[in-house]
DRENVEX-467037 format. One record per atom (N, C-alpha, C): residue number from 1; residue in three letters; chain; atom name; y, z, x. Coordinates in steps of 0.1 Angstrom, whole numbers. Atoms other than C-alpha are relative to their C-alpha. Last residue first. Layout:
[NUM, "ALA", "A", "CA", [Y, Z, X]]
...
END
This chain:
[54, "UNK", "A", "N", [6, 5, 14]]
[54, "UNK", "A", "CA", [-26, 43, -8]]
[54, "UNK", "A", "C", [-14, -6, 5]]
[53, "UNK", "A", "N", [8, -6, 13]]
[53, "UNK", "A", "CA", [-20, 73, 13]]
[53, "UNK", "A", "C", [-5, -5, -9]]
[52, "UNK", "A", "N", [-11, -3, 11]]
[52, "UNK", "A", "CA", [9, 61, 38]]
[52, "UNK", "A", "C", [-9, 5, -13]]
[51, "UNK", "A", "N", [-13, -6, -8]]
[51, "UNK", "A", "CA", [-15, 63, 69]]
[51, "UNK", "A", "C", [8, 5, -12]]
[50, "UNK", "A", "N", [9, -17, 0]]
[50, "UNK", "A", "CA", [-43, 49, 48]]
[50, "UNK", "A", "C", [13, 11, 6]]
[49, "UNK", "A", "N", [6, -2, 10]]
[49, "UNK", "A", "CA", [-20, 16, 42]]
[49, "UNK", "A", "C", [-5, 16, -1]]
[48, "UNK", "A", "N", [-12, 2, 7]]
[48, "UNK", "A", "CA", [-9, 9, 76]]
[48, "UNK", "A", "C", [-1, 15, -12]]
[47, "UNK", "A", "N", [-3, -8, -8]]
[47, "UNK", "A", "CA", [-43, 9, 87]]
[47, "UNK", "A", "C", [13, 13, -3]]
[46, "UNK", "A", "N", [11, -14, 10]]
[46, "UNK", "A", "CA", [-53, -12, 65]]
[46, "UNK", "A", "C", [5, 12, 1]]
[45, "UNK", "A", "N", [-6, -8, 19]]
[45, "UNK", "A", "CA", [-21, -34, 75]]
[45, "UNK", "A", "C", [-8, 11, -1]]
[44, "UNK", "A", "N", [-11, -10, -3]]
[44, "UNK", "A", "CA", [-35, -30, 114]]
[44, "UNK", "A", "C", [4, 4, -17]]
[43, "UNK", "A", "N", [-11, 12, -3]]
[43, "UNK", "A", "CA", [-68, -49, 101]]
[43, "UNK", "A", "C", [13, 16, 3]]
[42, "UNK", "A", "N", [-11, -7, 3]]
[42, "UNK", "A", "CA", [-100, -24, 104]]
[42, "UNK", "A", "C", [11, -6, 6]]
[41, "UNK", "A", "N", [-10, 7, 5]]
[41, "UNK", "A", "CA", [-133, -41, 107]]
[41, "UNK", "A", "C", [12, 4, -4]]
[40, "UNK", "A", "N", [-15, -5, 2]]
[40, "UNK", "A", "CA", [-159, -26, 123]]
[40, "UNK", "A", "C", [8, -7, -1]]
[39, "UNK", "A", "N", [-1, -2, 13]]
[39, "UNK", "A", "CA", [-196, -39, 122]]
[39, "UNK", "A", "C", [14, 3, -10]]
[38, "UNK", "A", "N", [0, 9, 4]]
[38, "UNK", "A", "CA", [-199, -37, 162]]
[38, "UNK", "A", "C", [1, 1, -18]]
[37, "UNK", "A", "N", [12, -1, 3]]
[37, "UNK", "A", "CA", [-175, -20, 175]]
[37, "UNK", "A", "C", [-9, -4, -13]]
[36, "UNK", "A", "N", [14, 0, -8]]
[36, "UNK", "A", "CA", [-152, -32, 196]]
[36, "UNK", "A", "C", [-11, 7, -3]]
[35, "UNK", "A", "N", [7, 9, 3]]
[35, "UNK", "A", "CA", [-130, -39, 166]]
[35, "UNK", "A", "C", [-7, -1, 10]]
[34, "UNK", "A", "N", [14, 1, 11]]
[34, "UNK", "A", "CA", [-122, -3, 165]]
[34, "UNK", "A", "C", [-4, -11, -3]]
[33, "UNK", "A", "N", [10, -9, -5]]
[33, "UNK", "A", "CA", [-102, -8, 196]]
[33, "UNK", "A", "C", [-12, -3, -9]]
[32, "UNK", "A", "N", [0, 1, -10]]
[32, "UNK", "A", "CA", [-77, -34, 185]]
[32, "UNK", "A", "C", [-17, 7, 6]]
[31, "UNK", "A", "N", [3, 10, 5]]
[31, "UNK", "A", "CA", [-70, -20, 150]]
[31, "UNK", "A", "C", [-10, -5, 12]]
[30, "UNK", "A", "N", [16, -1, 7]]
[30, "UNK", "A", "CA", [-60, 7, 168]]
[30, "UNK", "A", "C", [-10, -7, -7]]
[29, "UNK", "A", "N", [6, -10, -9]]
[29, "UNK", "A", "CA", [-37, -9, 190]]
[29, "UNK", "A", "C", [-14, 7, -3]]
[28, "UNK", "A", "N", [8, 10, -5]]
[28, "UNK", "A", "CA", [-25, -28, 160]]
[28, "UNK", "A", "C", [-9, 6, 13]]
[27, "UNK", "A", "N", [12, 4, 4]]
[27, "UNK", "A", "CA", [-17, 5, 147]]
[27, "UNK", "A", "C", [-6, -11, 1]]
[26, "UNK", "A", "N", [-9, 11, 16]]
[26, "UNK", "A", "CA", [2, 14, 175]]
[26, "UNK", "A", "C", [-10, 3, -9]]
[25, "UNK", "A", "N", [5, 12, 6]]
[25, "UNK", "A", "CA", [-11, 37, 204]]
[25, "UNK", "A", "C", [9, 0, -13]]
[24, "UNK", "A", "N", [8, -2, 8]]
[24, "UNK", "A", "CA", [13, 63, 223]]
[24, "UNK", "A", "C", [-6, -13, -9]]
[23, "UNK", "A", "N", [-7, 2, 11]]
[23, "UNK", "A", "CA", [23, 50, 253]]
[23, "UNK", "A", "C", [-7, 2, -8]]
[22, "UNK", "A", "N", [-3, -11, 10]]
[22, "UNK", "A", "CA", [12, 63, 282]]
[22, "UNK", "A", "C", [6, 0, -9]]
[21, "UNK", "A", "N", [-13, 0, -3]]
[21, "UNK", "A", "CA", [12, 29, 302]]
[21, "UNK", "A", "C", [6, 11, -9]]
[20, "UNK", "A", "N", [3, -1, -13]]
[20, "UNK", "A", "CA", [-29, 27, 301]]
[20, "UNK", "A", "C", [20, 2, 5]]
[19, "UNK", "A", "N", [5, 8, -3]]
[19, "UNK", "A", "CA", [-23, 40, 262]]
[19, "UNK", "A", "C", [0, -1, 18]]
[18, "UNK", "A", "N", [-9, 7, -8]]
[18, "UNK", "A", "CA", [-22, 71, 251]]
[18, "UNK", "A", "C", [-8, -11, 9]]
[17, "UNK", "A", "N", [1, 10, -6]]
[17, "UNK", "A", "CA", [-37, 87, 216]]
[17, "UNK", "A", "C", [6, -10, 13]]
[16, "UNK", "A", "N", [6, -8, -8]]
[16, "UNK", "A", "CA", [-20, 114, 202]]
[16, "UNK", "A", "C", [-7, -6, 16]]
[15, "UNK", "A", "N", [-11, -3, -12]]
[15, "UNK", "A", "CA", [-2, 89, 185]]
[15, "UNK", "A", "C", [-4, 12, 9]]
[14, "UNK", "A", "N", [-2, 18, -4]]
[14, "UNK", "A", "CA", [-36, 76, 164]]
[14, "UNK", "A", "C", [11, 5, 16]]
[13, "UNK", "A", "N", [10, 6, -11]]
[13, "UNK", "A", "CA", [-47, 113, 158]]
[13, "UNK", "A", "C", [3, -12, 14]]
[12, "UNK", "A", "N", [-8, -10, -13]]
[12, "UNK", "A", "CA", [-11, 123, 143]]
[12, "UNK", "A", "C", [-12, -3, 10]]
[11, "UNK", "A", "N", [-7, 0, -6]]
[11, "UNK", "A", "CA", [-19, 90, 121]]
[11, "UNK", "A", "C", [5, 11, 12]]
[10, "UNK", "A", "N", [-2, 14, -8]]
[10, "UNK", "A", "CA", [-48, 95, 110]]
[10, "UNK", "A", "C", [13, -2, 10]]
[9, "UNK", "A", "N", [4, -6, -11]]
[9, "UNK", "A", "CA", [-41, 134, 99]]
[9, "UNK", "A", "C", [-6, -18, 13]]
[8, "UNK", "A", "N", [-11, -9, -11]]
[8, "UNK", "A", "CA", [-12, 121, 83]]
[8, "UNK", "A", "C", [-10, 3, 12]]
[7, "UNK", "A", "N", [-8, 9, -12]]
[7, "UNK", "A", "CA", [-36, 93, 63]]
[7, "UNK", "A", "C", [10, 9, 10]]
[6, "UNK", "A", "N", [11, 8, -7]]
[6, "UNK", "A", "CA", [-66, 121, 56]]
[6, "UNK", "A", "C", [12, -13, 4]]
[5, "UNK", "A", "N", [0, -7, -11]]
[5, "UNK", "A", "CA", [-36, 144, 37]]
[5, "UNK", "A", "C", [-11, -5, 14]]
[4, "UNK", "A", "N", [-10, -3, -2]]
[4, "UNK", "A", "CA", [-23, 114, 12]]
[4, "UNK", "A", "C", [1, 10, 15]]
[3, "UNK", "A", "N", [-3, 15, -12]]
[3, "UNK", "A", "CA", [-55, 104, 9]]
[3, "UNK", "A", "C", [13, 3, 6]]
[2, "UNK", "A", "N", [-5, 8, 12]]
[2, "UNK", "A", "CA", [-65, 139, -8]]
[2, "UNK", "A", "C", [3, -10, 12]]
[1, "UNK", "A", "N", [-12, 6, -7]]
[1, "UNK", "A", "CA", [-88, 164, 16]]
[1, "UNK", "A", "C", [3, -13, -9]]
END
């Protein structure tokens, strides 16, 4: 899998995703989450970033 095909499949994950107001998550959102765990660090940009492939 190329970055290009690993950020799409992020992304269709991410919006899949609903929040307590059935809204599909953000990437702050996700950002958000994955910092409840411990060691995890993933800023929305990064996020961003993987999503678009670079």
């Amino acid at each position: 899998m190329n970055k290009k095909e690993f950020g799409t499949l992020l992304r269709a994950v991410r919006e899949d995703h609903l929040d307590e107001y059935a809204h599909k998550w953000t990437r702050k959102k996700l950002s958000k989450e994955m910092g409840k765990y411990p060691g995890v660090v993933l800023d929305a940009n990064v996020i961003g970033k993987i999503e678009l492939g670079l």
